[in-house]
C-alpha positions as CSV (number, residue, x, y, z in Angstrom):
1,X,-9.2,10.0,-29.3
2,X,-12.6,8.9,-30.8
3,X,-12.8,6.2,-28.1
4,X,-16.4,5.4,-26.4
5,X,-16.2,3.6,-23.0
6,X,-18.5,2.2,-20.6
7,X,-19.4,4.5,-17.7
8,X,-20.8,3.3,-14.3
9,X,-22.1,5.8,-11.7
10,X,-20.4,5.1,-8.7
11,X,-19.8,7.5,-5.8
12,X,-17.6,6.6,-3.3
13,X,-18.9,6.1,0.3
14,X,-16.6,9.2,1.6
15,X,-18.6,11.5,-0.5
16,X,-21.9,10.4,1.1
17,X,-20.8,10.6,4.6
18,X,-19.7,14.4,3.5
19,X,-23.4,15.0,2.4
20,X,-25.1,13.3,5.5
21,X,-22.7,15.8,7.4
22,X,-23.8,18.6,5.9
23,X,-27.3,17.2,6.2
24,X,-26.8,16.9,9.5
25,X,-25.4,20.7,9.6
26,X,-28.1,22.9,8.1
27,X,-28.5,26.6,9.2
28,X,-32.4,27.0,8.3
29,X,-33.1,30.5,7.0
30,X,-35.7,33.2,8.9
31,X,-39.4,30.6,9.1
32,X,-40.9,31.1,5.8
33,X,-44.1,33.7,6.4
34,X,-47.0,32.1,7.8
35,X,-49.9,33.2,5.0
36,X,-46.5,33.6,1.9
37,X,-47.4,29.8,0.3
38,X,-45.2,29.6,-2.5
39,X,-45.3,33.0,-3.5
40,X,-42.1,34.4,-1.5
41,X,-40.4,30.9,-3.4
42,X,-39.2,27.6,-1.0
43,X,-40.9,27.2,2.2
44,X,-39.5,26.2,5.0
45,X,-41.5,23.8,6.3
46,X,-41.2,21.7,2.7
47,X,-37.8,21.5,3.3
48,X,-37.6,20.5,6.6
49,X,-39.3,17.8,5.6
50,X,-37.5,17.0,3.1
51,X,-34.0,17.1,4.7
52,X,-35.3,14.5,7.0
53,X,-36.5,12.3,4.3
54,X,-32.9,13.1,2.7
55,X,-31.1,12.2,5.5
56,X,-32.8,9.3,6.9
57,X,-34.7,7.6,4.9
58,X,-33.0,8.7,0.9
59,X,-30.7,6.4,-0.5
60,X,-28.7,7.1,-3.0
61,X,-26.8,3.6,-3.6
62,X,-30.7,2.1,-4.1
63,X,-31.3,5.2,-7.0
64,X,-27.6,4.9,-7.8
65,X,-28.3,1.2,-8.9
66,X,-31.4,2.1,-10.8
67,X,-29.4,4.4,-13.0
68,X,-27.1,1.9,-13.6
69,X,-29.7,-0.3,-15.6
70,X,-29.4,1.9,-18.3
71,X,-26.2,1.9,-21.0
72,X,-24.1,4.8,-19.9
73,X,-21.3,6.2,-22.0
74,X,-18.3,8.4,-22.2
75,X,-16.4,10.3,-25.2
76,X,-14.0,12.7,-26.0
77,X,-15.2,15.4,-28.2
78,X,-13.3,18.8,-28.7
79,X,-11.5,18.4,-25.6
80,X,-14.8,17.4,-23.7
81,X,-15.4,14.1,-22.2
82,X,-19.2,14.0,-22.9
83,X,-21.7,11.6,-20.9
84,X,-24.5,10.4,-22.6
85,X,-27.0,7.0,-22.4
86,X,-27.1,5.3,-25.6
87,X,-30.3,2.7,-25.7
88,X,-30.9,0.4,-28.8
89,X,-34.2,-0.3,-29.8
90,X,-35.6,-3.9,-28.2
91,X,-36.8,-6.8,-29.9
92,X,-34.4,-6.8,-32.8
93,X,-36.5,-4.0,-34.2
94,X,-34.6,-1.6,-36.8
95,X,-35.8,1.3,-35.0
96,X,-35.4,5.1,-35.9
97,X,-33.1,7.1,-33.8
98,X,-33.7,9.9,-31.6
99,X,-31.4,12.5,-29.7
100,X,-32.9,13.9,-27.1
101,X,-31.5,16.5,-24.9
102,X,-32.4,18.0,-21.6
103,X,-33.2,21.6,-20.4
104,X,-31.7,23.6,-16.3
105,X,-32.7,22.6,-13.9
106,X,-32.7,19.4,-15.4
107,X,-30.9,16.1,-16.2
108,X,-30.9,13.1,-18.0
109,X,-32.7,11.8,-14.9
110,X,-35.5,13.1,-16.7
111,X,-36.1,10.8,-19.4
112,X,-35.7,7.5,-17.5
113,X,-39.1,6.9,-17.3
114,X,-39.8,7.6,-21.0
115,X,-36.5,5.8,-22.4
116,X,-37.9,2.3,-22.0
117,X,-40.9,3.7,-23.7
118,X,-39.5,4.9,-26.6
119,X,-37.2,1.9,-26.6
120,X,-39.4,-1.2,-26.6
121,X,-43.1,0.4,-26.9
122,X,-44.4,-3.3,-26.8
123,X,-43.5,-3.6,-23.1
124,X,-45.8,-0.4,-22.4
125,X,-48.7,-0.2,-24.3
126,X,-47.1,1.0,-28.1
127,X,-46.0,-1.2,-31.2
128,X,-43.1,-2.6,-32.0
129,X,-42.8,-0.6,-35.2
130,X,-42.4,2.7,-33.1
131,X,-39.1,1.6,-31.6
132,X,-36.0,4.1,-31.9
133,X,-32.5,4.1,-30.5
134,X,-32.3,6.7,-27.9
135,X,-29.5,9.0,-27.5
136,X,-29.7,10.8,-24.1
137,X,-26.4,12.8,-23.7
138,X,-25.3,15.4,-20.8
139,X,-25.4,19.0,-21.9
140,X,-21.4,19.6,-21.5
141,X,-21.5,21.2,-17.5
142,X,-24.6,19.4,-16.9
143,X,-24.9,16.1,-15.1
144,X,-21.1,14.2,-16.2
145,X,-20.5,15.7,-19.3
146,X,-17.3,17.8,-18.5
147,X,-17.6,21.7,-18.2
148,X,-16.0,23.9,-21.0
149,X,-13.2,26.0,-19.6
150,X,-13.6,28.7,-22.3
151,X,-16.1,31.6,-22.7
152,X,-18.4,31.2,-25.6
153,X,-19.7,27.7,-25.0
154,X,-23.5,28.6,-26.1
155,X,-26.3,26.4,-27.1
156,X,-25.2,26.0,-30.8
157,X,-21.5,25.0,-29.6
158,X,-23.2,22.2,-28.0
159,X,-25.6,21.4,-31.3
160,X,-22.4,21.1,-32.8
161,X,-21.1,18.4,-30.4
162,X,-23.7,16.7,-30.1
163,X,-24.2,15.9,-33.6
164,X,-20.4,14.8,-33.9
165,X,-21.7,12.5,-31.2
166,X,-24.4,10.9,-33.1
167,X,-21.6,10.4,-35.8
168,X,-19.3,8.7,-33.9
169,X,-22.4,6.5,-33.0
170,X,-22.8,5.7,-36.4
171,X,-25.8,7.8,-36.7
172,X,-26.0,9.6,-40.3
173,X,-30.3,10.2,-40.6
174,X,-31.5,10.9,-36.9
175,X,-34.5,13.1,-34.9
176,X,-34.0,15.8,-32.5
177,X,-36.1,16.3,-29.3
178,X,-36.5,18.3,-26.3
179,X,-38.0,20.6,-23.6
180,X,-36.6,23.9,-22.3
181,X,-32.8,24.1,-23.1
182,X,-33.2,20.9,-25.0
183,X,-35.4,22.6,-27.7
184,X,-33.2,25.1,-28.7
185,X,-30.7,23.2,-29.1
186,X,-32.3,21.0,-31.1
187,X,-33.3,23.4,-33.1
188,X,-29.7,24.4,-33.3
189,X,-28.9,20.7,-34.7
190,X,-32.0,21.0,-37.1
191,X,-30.4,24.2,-38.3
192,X,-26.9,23.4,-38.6
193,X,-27.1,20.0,-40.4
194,X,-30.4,19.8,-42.0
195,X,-29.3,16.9,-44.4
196,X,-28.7,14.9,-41.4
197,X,-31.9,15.3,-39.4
198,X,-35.3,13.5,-40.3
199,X,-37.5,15.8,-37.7
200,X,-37.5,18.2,-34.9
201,X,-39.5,17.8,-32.0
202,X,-39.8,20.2,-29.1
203,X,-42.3,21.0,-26.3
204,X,-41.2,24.3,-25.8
205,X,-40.0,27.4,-28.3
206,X,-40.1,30.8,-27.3
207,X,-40.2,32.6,-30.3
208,X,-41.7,35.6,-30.5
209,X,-44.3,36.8,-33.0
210,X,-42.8,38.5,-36.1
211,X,-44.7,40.7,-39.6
212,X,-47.8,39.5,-39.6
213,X,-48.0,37.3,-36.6
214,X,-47.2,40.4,-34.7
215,X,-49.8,42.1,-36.1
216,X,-52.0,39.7,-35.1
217,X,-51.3,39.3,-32.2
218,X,-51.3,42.8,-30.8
219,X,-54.9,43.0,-32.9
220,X,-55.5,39.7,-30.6
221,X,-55.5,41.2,-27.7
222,X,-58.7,42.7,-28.0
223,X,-59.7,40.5,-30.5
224,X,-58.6,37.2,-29.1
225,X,-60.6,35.1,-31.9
226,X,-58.6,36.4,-34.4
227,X,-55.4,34.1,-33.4
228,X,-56.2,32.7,-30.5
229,X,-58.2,29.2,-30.2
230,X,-60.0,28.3,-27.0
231,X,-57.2,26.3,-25.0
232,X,-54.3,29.0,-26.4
233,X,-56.7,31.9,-24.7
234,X,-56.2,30.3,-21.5
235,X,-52.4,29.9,-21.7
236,X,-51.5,33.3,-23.3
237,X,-54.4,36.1,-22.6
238,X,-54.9,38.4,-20.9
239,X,-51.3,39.4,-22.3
240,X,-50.8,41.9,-18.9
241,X,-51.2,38.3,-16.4
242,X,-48.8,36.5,-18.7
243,X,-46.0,38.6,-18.7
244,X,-46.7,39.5,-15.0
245,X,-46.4,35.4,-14.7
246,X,-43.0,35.7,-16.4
247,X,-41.6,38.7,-14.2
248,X,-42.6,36.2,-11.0
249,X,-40.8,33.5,-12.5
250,X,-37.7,34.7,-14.6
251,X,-35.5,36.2,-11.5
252,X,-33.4,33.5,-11.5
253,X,-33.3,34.1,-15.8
254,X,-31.3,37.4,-15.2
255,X,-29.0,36.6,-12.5
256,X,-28.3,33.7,-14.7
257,X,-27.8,35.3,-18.1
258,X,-25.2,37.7,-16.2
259,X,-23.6,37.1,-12.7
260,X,-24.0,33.2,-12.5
261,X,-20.7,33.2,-11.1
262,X,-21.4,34.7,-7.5
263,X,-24.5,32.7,-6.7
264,X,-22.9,29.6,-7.7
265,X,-20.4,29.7,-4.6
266,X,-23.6,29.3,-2.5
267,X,-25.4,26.6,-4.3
268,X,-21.9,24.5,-4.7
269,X,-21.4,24.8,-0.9
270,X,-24.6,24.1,0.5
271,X,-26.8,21.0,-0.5
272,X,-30.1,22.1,0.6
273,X,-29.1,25.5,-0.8
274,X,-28.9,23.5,-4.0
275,X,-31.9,22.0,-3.3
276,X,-34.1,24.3,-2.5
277,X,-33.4,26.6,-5.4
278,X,-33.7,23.5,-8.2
279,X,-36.8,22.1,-6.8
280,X,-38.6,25.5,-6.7
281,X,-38.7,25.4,-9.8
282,X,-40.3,22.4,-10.4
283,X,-43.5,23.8,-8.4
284,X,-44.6,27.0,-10.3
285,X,-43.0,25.4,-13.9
286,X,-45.3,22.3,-13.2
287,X,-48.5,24.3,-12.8
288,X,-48.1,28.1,-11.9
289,X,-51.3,27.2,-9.4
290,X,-48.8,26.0,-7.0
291,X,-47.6,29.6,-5.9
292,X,-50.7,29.3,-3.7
293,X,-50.1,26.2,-1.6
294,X,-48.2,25.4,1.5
295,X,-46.6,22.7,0.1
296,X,-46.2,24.6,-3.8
297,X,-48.3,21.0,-5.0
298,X,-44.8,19.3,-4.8
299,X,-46.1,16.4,-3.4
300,X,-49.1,16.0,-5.8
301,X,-46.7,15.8,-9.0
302,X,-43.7,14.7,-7.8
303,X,-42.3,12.1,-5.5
304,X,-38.9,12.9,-2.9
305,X,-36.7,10.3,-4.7
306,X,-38.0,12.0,-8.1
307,X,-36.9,15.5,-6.8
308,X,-33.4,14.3,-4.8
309,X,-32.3,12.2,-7.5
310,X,-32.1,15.0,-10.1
311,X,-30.2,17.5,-7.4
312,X,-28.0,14.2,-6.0
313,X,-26.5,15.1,-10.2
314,X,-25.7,18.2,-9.9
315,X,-24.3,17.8,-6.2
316,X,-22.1,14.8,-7.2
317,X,-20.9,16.9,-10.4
318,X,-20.4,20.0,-8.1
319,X,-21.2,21.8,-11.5
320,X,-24.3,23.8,-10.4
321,X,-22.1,26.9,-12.2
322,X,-21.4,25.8,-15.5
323,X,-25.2,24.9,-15.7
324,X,-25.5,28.3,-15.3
325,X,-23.1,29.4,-17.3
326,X,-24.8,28.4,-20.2
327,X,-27.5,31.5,-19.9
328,X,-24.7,34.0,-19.9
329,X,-23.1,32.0,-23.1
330,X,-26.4,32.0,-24.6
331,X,-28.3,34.9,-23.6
332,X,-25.7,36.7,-22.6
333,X,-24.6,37.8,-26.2
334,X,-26.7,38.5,-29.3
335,X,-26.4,35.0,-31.0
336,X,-29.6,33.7,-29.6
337,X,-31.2,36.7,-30.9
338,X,-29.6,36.9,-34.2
339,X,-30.6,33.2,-34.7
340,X,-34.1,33.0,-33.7
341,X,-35.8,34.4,-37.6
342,X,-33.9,31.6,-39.1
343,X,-36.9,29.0,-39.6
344,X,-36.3,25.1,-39.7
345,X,-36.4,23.7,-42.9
346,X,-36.9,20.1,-41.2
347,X,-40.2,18.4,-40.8
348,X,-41.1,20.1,-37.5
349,X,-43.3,18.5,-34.7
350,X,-44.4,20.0,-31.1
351,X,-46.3,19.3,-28.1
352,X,-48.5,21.8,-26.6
353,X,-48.5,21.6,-22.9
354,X,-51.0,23.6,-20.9
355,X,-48.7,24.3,-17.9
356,X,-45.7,25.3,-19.7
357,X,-44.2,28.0,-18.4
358,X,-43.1,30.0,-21.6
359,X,-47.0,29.8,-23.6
360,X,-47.1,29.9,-27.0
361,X,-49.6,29.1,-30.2
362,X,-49.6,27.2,-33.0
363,X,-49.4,30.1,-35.6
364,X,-46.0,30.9,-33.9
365,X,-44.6,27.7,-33.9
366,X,-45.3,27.6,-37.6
367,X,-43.6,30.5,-38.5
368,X,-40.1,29.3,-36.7
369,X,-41.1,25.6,-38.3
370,X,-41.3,26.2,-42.1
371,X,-43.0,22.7,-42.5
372,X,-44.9,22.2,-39.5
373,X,-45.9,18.6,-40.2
374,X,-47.7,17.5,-36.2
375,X,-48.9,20.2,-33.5
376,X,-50.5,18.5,-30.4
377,X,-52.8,20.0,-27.7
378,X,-51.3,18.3,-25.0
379,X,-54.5,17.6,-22.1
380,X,-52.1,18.2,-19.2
381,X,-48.5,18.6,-18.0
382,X,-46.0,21.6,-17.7
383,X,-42.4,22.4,-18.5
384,X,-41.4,19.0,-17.5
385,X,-43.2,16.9,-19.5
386,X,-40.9,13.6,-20.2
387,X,-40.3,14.0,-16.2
388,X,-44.1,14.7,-15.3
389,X,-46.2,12.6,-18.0
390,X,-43.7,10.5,-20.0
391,X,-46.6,8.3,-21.5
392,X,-48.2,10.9,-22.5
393,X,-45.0,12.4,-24.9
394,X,-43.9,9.5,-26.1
395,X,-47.0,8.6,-28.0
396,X,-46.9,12.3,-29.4
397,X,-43.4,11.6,-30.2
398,X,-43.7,8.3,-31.8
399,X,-47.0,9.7,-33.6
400,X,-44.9,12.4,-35.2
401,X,-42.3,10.0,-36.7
402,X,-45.0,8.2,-37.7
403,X,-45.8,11.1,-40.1
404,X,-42.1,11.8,-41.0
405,X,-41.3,8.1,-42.2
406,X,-44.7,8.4,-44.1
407,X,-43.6,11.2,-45.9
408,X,-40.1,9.8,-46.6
409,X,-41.4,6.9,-48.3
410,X,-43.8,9.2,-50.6
């Protein structure tokens, strides 16, 4: 059944007054420590506030409706009903098309803010010309994309769907783009059907430094000018503070890639439970600063209906767990590693951003994109870039299609 129909967010009222319940319900952990800030994770005090805010004053038919303004869609594809929003480009333009995917703890929430951008540019500060069609689908187990029930569902099974998605939406020459688990698996598409994608675009790869560039790099470490530019320095040396950053913030990384299982009974069960351990993450991965605040700068970079909206998915899905499964698939097993030396072939773009959580530099990038066409120093932003500064990566986005199509037509 190739059929695409029409989906409306819509959860029933019965549902809601089980959350406010639960709201109402809590059992707060042991007081967070008085001197800790963010460094011990979730305070308590944040989410005390927040539940209030949740229960009282949140409400979800108001962001429900907002949602709804966008084209959402369902289809069938290898036994998967997939959810996805499917935006044409305004203004009768013949626009380029994108697919652009989202990373854990993510959704498509994150892109509603940019899609309009992309979309019809001439309503915020762009051209006309730049318009694209905008493909936004739900990672199968994320968001209302339906969860595989086999083992083996890894980043590059879902490549696979998603570009027999974009064929059943007529799509034949298209870009890729993404952050976090929406870069690899962009890559995977890039990889996989190279005839069929115009460009790659990512804000995050973690590839790691290979011949040469390894040799490089170690030599970089005392002799930081030898790889290193001035704003890479600041992301990526001294090495010893970097991978200390990454020991602070990967815990959840290994209980993911191999028991996600047992922790998901808790975080299915418990909304704030959910809550809490989603939006820690978007302190320290928006600025790893924020470990030293009360408050872990939630408040400076993100607003309460921003942070509840992207858990209220993963609550109403109740698939928490096959978002997690999706380490163990991928991570779990040696594909991930046995494809990261593959380079793209495509014309390959990325966006530098100063706060991302996994640093890199532009000599690495190059060696996992063979034609490294667009690198941009992003001025600020983290690992939730279309989220945190969607202005900001669309233009880089529309600026590297802009070199793509130039090339095409040489």
């Amino acid at each position: 059944d190739q059929t695409i129909t029409p989906f409306t967010i819509s959860i029933e009222d019965g549902r809601i007054q089980d959350l406010n319940r639960r709201l109402d319900c809590v059992r707060m952990p042991t007081p967070s420590l008085s001197t800790s800030c963010f460094n011990y994770g979730m305070r308590t005090e944040f989410m005390e506030d927040l539940i209030k805010y949740w229960r009282n004053d949140y409400s979800w038919k108001e962001q429900e409706e907002k949602m709804n303004q966008f084209s959402h869609y369902k289809t069938r594809i290898e036994g998967l009903d997939i959810h996805f929003i499917h935006e044409k480009a305004k203004s009768g333009v013949e626009g380029k098309t994108i697919l652009m995917t989202h990373g854990w703890p993510g959704s498509f929430v994150e892109f509603l803010d940019i899609i309009p951008m992309l979309t019809d540019p001439d309503k915020h500060d762009g051209n006309d010309s730049d318009a694209v069609n905008l493909v936004c689908p739900s990672i199968p187990g994320f968001g209302f994309s339906e969860a595989p029930e086999k083992e083996g569902f890894n980043t590059f099974e879902c490549s696979r769907i998603f570009h027999k998605l974009m064929l059943r939406l007529g799509y034949k020459k298209y870009y890729v783009q993404g952050g976090d688990y929406g870069s690899i698996i962009s890559v995977g598409v890039a990889l996989l059907y190279p005839s069929y994608v115009k460009g790659c675009h990512t804000t995050m790869i973690p590839c790691r430094p290979q011949g040469p560039n390894l040799l490089k790099t170690v030599a970089a470490a005392y002799f930081p000018k030898i790889l290193f530019n001035q704003v890479e320095k600041k992301q990526l040396l001294p090495f010893k503070q970097t991978f200390a950053n990454l020991m602070m913030e990967t815990g959840y990384f290994h209980i993911q890639s191999t028991k996600p299982d047992t922790v998901g009974f808790g975080l299915s069960d418990s909304p704030v439970g959910l809550a809490a351990y989603i939006i820690e993450k978007f302190s320290t991965w928006t600025d790893y600063a924020a470990r030293y605040f009360s408050d872990g700068m939630l408040s400076k970079f993100w607003s309460k209906d921003q942070l509840l909206n992207n858990v209220m998915i993963y609550w109403w899905s109740a698939n928490i767990t096959s978002s997690l499964r999706l380490y163990k698939e991928t991570f779990g097993s040696n594909i991930y590693h046995e494809v990261q030396p593959i380079p793209v072939r495509v014309p390959g773009g990325y966006a530098w951003f100063p706060n991302e959580i996994i640093g890199t530099c532009k000599s690495w990038v190059a060696q996992k994109y063979a034609h490294l066409i667009h690198f941009s120093y992003m001025k600020r932003g983290g690992h939730f870039s279309a989220f945190e500064v969607p202005g900001d990566l669309a233009k880089d986005i529309q600026l590297f299609i802009r070199k793509v199509e130039v090339r095409i037509k040489i």
